[in-house]
C-alpha positions, 0 to 999 in steps of 0.5 A: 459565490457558489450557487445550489444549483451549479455543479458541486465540484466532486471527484467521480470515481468507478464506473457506472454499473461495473463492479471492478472499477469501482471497488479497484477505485476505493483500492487506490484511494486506500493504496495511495494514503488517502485517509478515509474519514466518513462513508456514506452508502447511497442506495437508491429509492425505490424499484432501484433499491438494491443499486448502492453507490458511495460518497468519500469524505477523504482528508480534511472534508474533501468529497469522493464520489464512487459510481453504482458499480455495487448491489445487493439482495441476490448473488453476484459480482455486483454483491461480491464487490460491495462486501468487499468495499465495506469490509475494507472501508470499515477497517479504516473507519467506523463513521460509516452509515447508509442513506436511502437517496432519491432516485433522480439525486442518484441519477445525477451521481451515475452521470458525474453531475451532482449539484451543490444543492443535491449534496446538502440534500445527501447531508440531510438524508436520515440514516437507515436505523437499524444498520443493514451494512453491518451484514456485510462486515463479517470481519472484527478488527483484531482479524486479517481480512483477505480484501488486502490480498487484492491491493496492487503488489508494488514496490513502495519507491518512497522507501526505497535508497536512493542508489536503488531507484535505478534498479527499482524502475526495472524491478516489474519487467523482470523482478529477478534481475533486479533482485540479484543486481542489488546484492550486487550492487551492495557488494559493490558498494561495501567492497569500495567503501572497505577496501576488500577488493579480493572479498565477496558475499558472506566473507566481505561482510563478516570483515567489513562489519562483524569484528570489534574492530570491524571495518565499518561500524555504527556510532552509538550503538552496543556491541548487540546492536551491531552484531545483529545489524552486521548478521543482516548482510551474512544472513540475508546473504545466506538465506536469500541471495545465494540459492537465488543466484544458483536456482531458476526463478521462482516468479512469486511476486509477493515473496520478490517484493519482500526480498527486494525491501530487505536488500533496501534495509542492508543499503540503508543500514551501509549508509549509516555506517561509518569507516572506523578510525585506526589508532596509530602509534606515536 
């Protein structure tokens, strides 16, 4: 049985006084799905009162403790990264409040040693009324805050087909490498697939999917959905592939990440499709 005075059991997350550890700390727990259910802000009492650390309550009730790496009442980093963090953590829920904690509680949060009794302490802290946070939410809702401008710029793997893993581990080495050897690879995959040995690029996709009696083809859709999905392969073609494979790289890592995802939807599109049966005569 858990006594009050045992260590509570917490995550502790950031370090202690640096502001970019811990606003990347709140980054990673958003990037990777955690879901952010409650904020508390911890501001410590006293001659400390412009220190501010943050207690998580993240996926069904687990605790997540993120270090004194934020601060207030005078220009700086340490200001800087605490309106960040509050406008990305007020995107992702309202239950946000600020305690005024004591100083030895907050201490003992500093050095990854709170106690069960000091949480249920936290838990009966009186909310700051009136809310001194919202002075730092410039942001509605409706509108596109730059703070996810600063999330990490990476190939989603769990959305990725899985005959484009192999190229998608190489991808932050050298983003233009892999980019031109998945339409590579796609044109590899549908020349095999068709036949069309002697066809590349926009030609083998017009034969292989474009026609009424195309090659390939998607069972159930309307002759409009398959012309839009086959126009994908000439057009993504068109747009992208060719002027990357006759110019020198251009080394925007946003632009290459969206490029590589659309290649993505042209494999899983192929995969779906299926080899159409040819009517013979009797």
């Amino acid at each position: 049985m858990l006594t009050k005075k045992q260590p509570a059991g917490i995550q502790y997350l950031g370090e202690s006084g640096l502001t970019e550890s811990c606003k990347q700390a709140v980054i990673k727990l958003i990037h990777f799905g955690d879901k952010i259910e409650e904020v508390k802000i911890l501001t410590a009492e006293g001659d400390h009162s412009n220190s501010h650390a943050l207690l998580l309550t993240i996926d069904y009730g687990t605790q997540v403790a993120i270090k004194d790496g934020f601060s207030s009442g005078y220009p700086g980093e340490g200001p800087r990264g605490y309106a960040f963090v509050l406008n990305l953590l007020s995107q992702y829920t309202e239950n946000i409040g600020e305690y005024i904690t004591p100083i030895n509680i907050f201490e003992r949060l500093v050095k990854s040693c709170l106690t069960a009794q000091d949480i249920e302490s936290i838990d009966n802290l009186k909310k700051v009324r009136p809310a001194r946070w919202y002075d730092f939410v410039p942001y509605r809702k409706e509108d596109k805050p730059d703070v996810f401008y600063e999330f990490p710029l990476t190939i989603p793997m769990a959305l990725i087909d899985h005959r484009l893993i192999e190229i998608a581990l190489e991808f932050n080495s050298n983003p233009d490498n892999s980019i031109l050897n998945a339409y590579r690879k796609i044109e590899s995959i549908v020349r095999e697939r068709t036949n069309l040995t002697h066809e590349s690029s926009t030609k083998l996709f017009s034969k292989a999917f474009q026609s009424d009696e195309s090659i390939l083809y998607w069972k159930g859709l309307d002759s409009g959905e398959s012309k839009g999905r086959a126009s994908l392969f000439t057009s993504a073609f068109m747009a992208y592939r060719n002027n990357r494979a006759h110019q020198e790289p251009k080394h925007n890592l946003d632009n290459d990440i969206r490029e590589f995802l659309l290649i993505n939807q042209l494999f899983i599109l192929e995969k779906e499709a299926i080899i159409r049966e040819v009517a013979t005569a009797e």
